[in-house]
C-alpha positions, 0 to 999 in steps of 0.5 A: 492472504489477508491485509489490514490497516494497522497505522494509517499515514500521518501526512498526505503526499499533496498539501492543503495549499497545492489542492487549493491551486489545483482547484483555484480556490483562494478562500478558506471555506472549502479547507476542512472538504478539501483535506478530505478529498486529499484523503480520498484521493490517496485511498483511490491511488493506493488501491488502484495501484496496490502501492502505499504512498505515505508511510504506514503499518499493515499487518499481513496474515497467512493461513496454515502454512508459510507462503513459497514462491517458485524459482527455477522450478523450485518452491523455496519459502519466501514472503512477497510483501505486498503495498510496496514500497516496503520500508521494513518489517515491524514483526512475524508472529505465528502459532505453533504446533501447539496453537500458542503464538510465538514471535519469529526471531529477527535473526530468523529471517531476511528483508529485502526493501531493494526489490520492486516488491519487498520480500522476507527470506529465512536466514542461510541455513534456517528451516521456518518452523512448523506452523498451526494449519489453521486460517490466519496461522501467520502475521507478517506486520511491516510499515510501507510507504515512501519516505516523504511527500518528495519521493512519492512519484510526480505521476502519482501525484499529480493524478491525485491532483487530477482527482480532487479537482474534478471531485471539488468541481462535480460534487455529484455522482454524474455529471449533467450536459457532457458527452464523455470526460477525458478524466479517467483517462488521464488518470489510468494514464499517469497510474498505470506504469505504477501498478503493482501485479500479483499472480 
């Protein structure tokens, strides 16, 4: 499995003005730094815990064959959409035996954004077809993410929070005259039940 950024979000899950208190900065000479650490801040979050914040596209490949998943000692087709939440998916592209890319019908196939993890089902009675054995044989593109700033978890952010005023505070790789920071713990504390597992 491969994953890429197809559409980055558009919106971040905490605002300029929220930052600004979490680091008592009133002016705004240090606005264009802080929209950047906001930035860096969701990039942190999203990929310690393998979830997507804000709302963007992904494209999932694939290699030679649809991936399985087992129940009740079974192997039946199904693909685990990873960075949840998932939203919906845009497209399922794949080659077919001859090599020629082909579009998967959505009619094909069943999404389920309920689950913790969101996955693509074949429709009742439908057989995936064949695919080309070769690496990236199947893209899976979908758009994850919650629906707003609102629905992202308090947990969540407030940990970028966390993050960015210590970023704003310590602009350098150490930190000079400390003993330890109870940061990280903080951090891994509020994240933690967020964590997203595969295996």
């Amino acid at each position: 499995m491969e994953l890429d950024l197809y559409t980055a979000p558009s919106s971040e899950p905490v605002t300029l003005t929220e930052a600004k208190l979490q680091c008592r900065e009133v002016t705004t000479d240090n606005d264009t730094y802080l929209t950047a650490l906001i930035v860096a801040a969701r990039d942190y979050v999203e990929r310690h815990t393998g979830r997507a914040l804000m709302p963007q596209t992904w494209d999932v490949r694939y290699d030679s064959q649809w991936p399985t998943e087992r129940v009740q000692g079974a192997e039946i087709p199904r693909i685990i959409v990873p960075r949840p939440p998932l939203t919906s998916v845009t497209s399922i592209k794949y080659l077919d035996a001859s090599g020629v890319e082909q579009t998967l019908a959505a009619d094909q196939y069943r999404v389920d954004t309920k689950r913790f993890r969101g996955v693509i089902d074949p429709a009742y009675g439908v057989t995936w077809p064949t695919v080309y054995p070769v690496v990236g044989a199947i893209t899976v593109r979908f758009v994850a993410g919650y629906a707003n700033a609102a629905a992202v978890p308090a947990s969540i952010r407030h940990a970028m929070l966390l993050l960015i005023g210590h970023w704003f505070a310590n602009r350098e790789t150490v930190v000079i005259g400390t003993l330890n920071t109870p940061l990280t713990f903080a951090v891994e504390e509020l994240l933690f039940p967020h964590r997203v597992f595969y295996g």
